[in-house]
MARTORPA-669338 format. One record per residue (C-alpha): residue number from 1; residue in one letter; chain; x negated, y negated, z. Coordinates in nm, 3 decimals, padded with zeros to 5 digits. Each point is the difference from the previous one (the first is absolute). Last residue first. Example, Ala and Ser with C-alpha at 12.3 -4.5 7.8 and 13.67 -1.06 7.14 Angstrom:
2
  num  residuo  cadena       xx       yy       zz
    2        S       A  -01.367   00.106   00.714
    1        A       A   00.137   00.344   00.066
***
This chain:
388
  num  residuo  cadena       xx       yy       zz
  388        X       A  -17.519  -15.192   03.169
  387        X       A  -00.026  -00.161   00.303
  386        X       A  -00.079   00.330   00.201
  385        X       A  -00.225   00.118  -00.259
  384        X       A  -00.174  -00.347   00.015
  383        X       A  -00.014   00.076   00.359
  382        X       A  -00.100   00.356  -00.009
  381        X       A  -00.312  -00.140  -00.243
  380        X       A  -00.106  -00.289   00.238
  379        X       A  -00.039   00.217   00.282
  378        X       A  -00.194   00.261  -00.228
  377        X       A  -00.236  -00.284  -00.105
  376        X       A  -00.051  -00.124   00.415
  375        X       A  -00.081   00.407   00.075
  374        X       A  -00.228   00.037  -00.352
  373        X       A  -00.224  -00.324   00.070
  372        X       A  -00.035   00.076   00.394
  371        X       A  -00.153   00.415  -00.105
  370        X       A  -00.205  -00.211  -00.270
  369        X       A  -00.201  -00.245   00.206
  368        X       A  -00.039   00.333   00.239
  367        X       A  -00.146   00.177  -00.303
  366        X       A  -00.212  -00.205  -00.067
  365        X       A  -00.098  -00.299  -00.282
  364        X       A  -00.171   00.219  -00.300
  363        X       A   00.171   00.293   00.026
  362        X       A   00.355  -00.089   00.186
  361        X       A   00.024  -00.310  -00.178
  360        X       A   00.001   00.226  -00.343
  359        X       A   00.285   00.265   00.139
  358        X       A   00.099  -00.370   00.125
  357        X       A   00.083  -00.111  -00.417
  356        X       A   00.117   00.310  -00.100
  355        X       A   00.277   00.016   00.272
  354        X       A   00.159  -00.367  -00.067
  353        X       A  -00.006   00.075  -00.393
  352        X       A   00.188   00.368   00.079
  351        X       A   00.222  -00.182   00.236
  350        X       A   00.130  -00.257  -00.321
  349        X       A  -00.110  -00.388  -00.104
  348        X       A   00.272  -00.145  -00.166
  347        X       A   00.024  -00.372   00.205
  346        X       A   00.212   00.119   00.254
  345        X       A  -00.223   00.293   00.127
  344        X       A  -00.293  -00.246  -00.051
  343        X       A   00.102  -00.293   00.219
  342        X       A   00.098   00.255   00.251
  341        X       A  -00.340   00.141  -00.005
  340        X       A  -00.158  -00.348  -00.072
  339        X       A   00.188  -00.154   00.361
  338        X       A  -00.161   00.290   00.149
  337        X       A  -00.375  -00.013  -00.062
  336        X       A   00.063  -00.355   00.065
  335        X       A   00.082   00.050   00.369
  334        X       A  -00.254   00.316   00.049
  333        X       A  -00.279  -00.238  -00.113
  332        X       A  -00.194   00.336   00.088
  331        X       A  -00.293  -00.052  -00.251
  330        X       A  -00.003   00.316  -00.163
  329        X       A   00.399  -00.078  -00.012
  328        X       A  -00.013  -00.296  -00.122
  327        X       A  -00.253   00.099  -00.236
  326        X       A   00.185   00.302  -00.165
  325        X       A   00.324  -00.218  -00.044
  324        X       A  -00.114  -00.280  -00.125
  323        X       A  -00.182   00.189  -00.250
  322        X       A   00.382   00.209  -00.074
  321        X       A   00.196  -00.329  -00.070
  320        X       A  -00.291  -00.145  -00.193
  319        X       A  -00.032   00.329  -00.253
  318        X       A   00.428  -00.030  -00.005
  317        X       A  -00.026  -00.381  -00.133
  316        X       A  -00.271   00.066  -00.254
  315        X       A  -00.358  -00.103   00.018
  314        X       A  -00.170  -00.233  -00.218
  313        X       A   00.195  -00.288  -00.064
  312        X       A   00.043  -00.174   00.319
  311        X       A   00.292  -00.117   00.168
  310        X       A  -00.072   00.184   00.362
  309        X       A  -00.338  -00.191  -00.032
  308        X       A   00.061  -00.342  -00.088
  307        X       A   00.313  -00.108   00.061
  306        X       A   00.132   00.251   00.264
  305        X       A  -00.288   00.015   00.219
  304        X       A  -00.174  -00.334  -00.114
  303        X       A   00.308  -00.183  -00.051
  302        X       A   00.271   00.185   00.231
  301        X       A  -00.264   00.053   00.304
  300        X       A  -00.105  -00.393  -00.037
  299        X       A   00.376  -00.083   00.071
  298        X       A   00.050   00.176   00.242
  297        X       A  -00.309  -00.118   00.191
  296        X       A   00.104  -00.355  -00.075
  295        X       A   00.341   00.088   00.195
  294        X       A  -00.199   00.118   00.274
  293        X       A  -00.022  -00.271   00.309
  292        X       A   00.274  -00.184  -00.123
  291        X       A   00.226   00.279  -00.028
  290        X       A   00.099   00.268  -00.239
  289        X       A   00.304   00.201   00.085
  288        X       A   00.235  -00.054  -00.255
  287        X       A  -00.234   00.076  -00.260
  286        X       A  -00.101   00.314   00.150
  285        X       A   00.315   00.123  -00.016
  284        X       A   00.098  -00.103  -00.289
  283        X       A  -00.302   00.201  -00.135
  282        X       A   00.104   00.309   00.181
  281        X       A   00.373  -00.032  -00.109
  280        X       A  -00.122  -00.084  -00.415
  279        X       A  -00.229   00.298  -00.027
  278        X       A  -00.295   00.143   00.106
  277        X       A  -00.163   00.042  -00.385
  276        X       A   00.235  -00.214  -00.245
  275        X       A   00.026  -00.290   00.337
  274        X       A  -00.368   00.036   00.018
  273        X       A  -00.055  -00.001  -00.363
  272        X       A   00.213  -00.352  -00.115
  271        X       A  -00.123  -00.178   00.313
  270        X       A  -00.374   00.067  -00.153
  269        X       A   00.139  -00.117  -00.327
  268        X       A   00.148  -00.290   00.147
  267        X       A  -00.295  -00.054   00.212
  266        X       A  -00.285   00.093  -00.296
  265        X       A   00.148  -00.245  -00.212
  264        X       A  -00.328  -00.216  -00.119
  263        X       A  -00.176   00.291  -00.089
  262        X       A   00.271   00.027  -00.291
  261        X       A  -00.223  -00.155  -00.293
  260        X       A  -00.272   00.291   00.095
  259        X       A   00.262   00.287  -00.141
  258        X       A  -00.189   00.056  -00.341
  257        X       A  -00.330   00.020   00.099
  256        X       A   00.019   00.199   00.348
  255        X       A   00.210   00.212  -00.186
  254        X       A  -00.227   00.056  -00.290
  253        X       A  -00.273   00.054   00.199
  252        X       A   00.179   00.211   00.237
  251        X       A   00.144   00.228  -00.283
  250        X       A  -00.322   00.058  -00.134
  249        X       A  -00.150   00.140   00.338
  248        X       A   00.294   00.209  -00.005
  247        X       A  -00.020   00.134  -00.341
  246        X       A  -00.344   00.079   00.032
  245        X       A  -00.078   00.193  -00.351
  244        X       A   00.375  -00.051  -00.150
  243        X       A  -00.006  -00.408   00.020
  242        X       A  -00.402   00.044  -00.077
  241        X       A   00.056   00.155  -00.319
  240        X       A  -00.306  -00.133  -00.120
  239        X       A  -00.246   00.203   00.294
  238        X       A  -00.017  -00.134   00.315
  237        X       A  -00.175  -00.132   00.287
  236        X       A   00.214  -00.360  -00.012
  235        X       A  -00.127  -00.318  -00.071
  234        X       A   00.287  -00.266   00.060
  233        X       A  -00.076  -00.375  -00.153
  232        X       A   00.162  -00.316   00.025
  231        X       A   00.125  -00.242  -00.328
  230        X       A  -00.020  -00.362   00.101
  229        X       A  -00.044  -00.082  -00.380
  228        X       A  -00.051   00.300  -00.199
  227        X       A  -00.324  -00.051  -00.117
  226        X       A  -00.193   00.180   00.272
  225        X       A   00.237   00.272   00.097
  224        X       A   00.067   00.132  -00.351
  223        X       A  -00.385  -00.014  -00.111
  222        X       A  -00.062   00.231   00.348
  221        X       A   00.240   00.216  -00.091
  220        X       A  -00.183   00.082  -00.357
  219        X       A  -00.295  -00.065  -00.040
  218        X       A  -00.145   00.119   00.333
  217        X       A   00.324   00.166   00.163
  216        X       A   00.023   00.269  -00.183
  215        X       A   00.240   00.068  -00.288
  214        X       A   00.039   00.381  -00.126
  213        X       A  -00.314   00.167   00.229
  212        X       A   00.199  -00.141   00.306
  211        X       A  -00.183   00.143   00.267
  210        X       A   00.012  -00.339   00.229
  209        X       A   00.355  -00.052  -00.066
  208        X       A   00.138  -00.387  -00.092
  207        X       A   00.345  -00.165   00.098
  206        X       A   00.001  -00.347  -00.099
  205        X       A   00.261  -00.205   00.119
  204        X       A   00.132  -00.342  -00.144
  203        X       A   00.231  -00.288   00.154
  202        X       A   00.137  -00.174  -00.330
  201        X       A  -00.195  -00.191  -00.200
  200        X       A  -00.177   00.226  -00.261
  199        X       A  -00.108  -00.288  -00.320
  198        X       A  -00.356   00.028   00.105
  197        X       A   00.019   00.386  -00.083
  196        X       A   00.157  -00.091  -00.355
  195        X       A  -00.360  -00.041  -00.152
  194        X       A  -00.081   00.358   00.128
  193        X       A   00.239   00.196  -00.086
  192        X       A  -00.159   00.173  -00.309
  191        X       A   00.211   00.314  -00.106
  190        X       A  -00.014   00.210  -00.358
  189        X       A  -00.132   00.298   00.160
  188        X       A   00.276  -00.007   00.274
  187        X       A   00.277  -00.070  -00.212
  186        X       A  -00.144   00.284  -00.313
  185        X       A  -00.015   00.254   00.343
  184        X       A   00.399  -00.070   00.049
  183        X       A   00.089   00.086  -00.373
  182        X       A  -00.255   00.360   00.062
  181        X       A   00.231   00.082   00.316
  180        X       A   00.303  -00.040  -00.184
  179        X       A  -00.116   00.182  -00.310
  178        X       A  -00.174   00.296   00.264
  177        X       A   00.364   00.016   00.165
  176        X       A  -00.064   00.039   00.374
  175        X       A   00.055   00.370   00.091
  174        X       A  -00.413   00.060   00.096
  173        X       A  -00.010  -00.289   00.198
  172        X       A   00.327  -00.007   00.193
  171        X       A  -00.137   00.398   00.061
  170        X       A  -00.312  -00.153   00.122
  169        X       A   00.188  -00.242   00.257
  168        X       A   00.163   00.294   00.140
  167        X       A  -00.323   00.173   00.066
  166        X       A  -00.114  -00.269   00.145
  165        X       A   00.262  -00.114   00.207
  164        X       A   00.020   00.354   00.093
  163        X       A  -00.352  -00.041   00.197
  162        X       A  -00.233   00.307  -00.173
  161        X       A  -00.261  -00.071   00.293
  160        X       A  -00.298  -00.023  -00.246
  159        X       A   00.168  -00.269  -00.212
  158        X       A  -00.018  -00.207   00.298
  157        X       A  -00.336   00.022   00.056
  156        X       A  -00.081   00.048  -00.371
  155        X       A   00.152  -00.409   00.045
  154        X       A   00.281  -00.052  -00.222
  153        X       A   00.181  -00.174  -00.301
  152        X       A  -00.351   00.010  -00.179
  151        X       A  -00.040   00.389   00.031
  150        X       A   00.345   00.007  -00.082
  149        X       A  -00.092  -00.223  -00.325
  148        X       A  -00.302   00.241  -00.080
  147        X       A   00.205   00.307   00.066
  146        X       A   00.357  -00.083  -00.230
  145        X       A  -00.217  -00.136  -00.309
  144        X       A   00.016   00.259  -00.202
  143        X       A   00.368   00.152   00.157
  142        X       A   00.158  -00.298  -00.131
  141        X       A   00.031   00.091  -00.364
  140        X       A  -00.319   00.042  -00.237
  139        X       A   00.029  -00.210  -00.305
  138        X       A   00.250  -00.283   00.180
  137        X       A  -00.160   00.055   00.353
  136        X       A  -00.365  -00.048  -00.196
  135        X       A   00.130  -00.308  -00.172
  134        X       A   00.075  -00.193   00.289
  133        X       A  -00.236   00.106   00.230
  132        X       A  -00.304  -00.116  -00.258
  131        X       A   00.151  -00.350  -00.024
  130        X       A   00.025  -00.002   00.350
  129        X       A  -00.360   00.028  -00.006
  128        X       A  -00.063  -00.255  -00.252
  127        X       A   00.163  -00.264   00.287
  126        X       A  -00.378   00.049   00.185
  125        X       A   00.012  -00.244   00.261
  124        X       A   00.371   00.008   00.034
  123        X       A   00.138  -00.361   00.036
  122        X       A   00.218  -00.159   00.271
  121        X       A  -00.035   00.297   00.252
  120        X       A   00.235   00.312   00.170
  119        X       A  -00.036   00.128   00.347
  118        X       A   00.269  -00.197   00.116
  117        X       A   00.172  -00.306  -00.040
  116        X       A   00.235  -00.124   00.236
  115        X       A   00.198  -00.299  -00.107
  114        X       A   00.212  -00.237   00.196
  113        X       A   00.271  -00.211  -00.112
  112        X       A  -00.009   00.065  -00.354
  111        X       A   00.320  -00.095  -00.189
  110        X       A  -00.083  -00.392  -00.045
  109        X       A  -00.366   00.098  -00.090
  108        X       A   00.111   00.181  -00.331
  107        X       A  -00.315  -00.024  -00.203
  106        X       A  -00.287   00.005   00.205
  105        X       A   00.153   00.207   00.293
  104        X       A   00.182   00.241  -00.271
  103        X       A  -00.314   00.039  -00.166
  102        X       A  -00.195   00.065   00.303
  101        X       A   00.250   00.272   00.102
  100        X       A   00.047   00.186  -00.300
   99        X       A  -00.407   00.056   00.061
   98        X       A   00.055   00.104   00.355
   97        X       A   00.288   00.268  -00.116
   96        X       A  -00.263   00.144  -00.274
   95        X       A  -00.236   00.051   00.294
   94        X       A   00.297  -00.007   00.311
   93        X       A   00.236  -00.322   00.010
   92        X       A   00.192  -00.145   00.271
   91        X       A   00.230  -00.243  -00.028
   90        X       A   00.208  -00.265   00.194
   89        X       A   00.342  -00.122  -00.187
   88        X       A   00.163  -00.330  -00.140
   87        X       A   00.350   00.012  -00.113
   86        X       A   00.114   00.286  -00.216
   85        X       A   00.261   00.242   00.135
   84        X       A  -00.112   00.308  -00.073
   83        X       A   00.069  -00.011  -00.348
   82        X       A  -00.208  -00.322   00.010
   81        X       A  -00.297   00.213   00.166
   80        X       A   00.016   00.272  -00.270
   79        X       A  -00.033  -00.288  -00.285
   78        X       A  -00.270  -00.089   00.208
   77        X       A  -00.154   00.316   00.014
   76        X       A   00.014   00.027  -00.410
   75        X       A  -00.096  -00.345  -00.059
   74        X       A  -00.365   00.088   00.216
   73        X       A  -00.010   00.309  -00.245
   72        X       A   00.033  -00.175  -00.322
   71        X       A  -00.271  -00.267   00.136
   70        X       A  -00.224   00.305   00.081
   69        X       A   00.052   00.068  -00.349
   68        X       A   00.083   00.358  -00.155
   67        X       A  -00.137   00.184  -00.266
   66        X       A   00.212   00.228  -00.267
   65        X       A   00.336   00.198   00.063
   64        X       A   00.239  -00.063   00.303
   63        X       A   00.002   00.226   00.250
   62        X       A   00.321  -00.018   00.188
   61        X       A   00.028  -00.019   00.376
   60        X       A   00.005   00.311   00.225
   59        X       A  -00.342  -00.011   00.095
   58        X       A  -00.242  -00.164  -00.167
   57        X       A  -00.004  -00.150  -00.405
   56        X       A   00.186  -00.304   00.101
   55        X       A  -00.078  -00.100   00.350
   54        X       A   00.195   00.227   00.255
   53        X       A   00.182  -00.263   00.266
   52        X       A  -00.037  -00.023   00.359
   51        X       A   00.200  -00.301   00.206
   50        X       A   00.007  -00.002   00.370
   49        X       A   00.262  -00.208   00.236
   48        X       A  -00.244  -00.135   00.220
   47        X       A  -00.048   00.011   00.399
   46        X       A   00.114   00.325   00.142
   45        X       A  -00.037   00.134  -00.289
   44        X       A  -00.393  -00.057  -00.052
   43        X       A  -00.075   00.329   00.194
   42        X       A   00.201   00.242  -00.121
   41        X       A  -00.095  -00.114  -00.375
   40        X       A  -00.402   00.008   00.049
   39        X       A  -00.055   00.368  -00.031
   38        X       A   00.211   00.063  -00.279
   37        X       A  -00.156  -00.286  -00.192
   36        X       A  -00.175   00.279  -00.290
   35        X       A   00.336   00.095  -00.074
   34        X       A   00.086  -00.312  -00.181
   33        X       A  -00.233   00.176  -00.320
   32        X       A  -00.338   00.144  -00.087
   31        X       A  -00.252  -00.047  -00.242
   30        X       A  -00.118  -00.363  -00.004
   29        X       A   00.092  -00.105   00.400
   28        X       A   00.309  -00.123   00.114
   27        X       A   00.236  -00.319   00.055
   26        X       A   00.190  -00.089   00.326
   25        X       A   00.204  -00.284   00.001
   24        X       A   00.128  -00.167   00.353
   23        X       A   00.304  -00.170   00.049
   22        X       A   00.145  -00.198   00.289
   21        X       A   00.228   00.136   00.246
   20        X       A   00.375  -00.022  -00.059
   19        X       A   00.029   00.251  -00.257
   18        X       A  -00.045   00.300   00.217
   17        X       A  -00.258   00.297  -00.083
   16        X       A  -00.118   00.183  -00.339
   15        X       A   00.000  -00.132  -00.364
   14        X       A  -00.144   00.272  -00.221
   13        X       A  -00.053  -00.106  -00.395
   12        X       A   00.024   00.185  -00.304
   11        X       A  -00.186  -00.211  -00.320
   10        X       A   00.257   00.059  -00.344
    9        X       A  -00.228  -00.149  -00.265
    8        X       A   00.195  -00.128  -00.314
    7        X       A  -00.206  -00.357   00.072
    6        X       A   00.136   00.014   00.325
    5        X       A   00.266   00.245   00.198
    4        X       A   00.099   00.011   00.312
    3        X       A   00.025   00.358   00.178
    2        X       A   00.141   00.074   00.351
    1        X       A   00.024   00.424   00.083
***
């Protein structure tokens, strides 16, 4: 486990991923910890090397005594960040996450290169209220407060379907020390953002959910996105956990955010995937034999193929491998259906993937779609057996 220490604080922090690709900081809700970013990790990997800490009185960092700043806070991460490496970083900020994040793009603007703020707000309506959390938790303990603020975290929808991300994100709740979660609720009360809002200047998202009870987006998201200069908008049909409600369609908004700088390589990245997916011989291949008449052909099925599609966020590499494969061969493009097989079989995929996937042509393409798909795929698997 990584600790630095500040003000006599120890904060823990998780760095995941390689250190050549730029940073991104992740910072949580009030009331849990670096957990709640599970869902996101996988997917920003293969693009940012991820930082989650624990603010002070969550998780596994200390809990210092008495009420906390959302200035002491915003130090904290970026005393995490400079143990990481310093040097300017993207962040993303959930509630108590967002509100680190304004003052950090006010009042650190050579760190900030982007800045995703969600579901969070420059000034609570009613601050009193937090007032009220605070000393109830520190009279009563978590457990008073533990179903209004899941009822606030989710939708009853979700609630009703006993998700484990819910249930796990309760237990966060109910373990979080009441101190540390009562110094956190004196930052919040004690917050008014909105004369540094002006000051923002990096690229901004604002990340809002339609059912959030805890900072809608009238008053709260909407403030963000109109006096944050150039700041865009995403209104999601969520609860405040949004990250942990629709994980995917949060993930895509943040992607779509953070990554828009590359658009501009979508050949080398596109060149980059088909030579990772079919490998270097095929695409040599085809290299060498481009003409005249289709070399511009080529190169449009690398960038918008490759590039754009193949490269996107959304979908993993094995998901793509076995769609291409189902549609192929409902469509009979015999050809590609088996340049993917063999693809596949060298790129990790396995028989039992291969099977599952025509089982499904079989049903919703037919059966003699299927019967072609499972002759060429066993082909390809006694010759990889062979080579192997």
């Amino acid at each position: 486990m990584a600790f630095i220490t500040r003000e006599d604080t120890r904060i823990y922090y998780r760095l995941e991923g390689g250190s050549g690709k730029p940073l991104l900081v992740l910072v949580h809700s009030l009331g849990v910890d670096n957990t709640m970013w599970d869902p996101q990790v996988a997917a920003l990997l293969p693009y940012f090397q991820v930082l989650r800490l624990d603010l002070r009185g969550h998780g596994a960092s200390a809990v210092p005594p008495g009420e906390y700043t959302i200035e002491q806070l915003a130090r904290d991460v970026l005393a995490a960040a400079d143990a990481a490496g310093g040097g300017p970083f993207a962040y993303c900020g959930l509630s108590l996450g967002g509100m680190i994040g304004q003052w950090l793009g006010a009042h650190a603007p050579d760190r900030v290169t982007r800045l995703v703020l969600a579901n969070t707000s420059p000034k609570m309506a009613d601050p009193s209220l937090f007032d009220a959390r605070r000393r109830t938790v520190l009279d009563k303990g978590m457990e008073a407060i533990a179903d209004a603020v899941m009822g606030r975290f989710f939708s009853p929808r979700t609630l009703s379907r006993g998700l484990p991300s819910a249930a796990s994100t309760r237990h966060t709740l109910l373990t979080t020390d009441p101190a540390g979660y009562a110094g956190c609720c004196s930052a919040i009360r004690d917050m008014d953002h909105t004369p540094l809002l002006a000051r923002i200047g990096a690229p901004v998202l604002v990340i809002a959910g339609d059912s959030d009870q805890s900072t809608p987006w009238r008053g709260h998201g909407d403030v963000l996105a109109s006096a944050i200069p150039g700041a865009r908008a995403v209104r999601l049909p969520s609860a405040h956990l949004s990250n942990l409600e629709l994980p995917s369609s949060f993930n895509a908004a943040l992607l779509e955010f953070l990554l828009e700088d590359s658009r501009g390589e979508l050949r080398a990245a596109g060149e980059a995937r088909r030579r990772a997916v079919l490998g270097d011989a095929h695409v040599d291949r085809s290299a060498a034999s481009a003409t005249d008449l289709n070399r511009e052909f080529q190169d449009l099925i690398t960038r918008y193929a490759w590039g754009e599609v193949w490269s996107r966020p959304g979908l993993d590499t094995r998901t793509r491998r076995l769609l291409v494969l189902a549609i192929t061969a409902a469509l009979g493009r015999w050809e590609e259906f088996r340049l993917h097989v063999r693809a596949g079989f060298a790129g990790g995929l396995e028989p039992c993937d291969v099977k599952e996937t025509l089982l499904q042509t079989a049903v919703y393409a037919g059966l003699p779609a299927a019967n072609t798909a499972f002759y060429i795929a066993g082909e390809e698997a006694r010759a990889l057996s062979e080579e192997g």
